[in-house]
Steps between C-alpha positions, in 0.01 A plus 500: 500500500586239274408155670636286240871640595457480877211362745150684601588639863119535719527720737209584749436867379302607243675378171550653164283420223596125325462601113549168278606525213481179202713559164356353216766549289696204487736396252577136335781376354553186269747317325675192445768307696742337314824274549870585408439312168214752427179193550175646707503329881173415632483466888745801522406703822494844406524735774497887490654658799437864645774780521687468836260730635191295476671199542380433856136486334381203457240603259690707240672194404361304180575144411352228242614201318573473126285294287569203261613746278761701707172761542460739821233778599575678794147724602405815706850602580534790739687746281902556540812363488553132467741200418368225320666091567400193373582154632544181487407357801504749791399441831139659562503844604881508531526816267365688836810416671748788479836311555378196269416795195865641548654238320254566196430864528766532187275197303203743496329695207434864594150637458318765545086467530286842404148531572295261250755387312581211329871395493637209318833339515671192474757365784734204559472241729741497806568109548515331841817383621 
């Protein structure tokens, strides 16, 4: 049983064996955010966010802010499918908020993440109204 997708159930009988199991094989990802005029943002909040099917997981989600240069580093992703965003200005943690992403799900970057690898990339910033 996967308890990441779906609670731990107890029950008062004798239960199966709890095997845990830790992946060390995270990926990172970095790059540079930049305007529509092609100049490095710093502040940007970069935010990679899970496949629909691990999007009710807090904790496969990545997100960081760019540096004075425009600079990210996103570490010890989970491997799999991602889209990557950058903004200017978003409200914290609103990028977990399935009807707020709908309106920007077209905005993202698609990404895949292997096992210990290194991706980079570069992305535009999606402005604030």
């Amino acid at each position: 049983m996967d308890i990441q997708a779906k609670p731990l159930r107890i029950e008062y009988a004798t239960p199966d064996p709890i095997r845990v199991v830790l992946g060390v094989d995270g990926g990172k990802v970095d790059g540079v955010v930049y305007d529509n005029v092609n100049r490095p943002i710093a502040g940007a909040d970069v935010v990679l966010v899970p496949d629909a099917a691990r999007r009710a997981s807090p904790d496969q989600y990545r997100a960081t802010k760019s540096d004075a240069g425009g600079h990210f580093l996103l570490r010890g992703i989970p491997p799999g499918d991602y889209k990557l965003f950058a903004w200017q200005g978003i409200e914290p943690n609103a990028y977990l908020n399935d009807i707020y992403m709908s309106g920007y799900e077209p905005l993202g970057t698609a990404m895949r993440v292997e096992p210990n690898a290194v991706g980079t990339t570069s992305i535009r910033i999606i402005p604030m109204d």
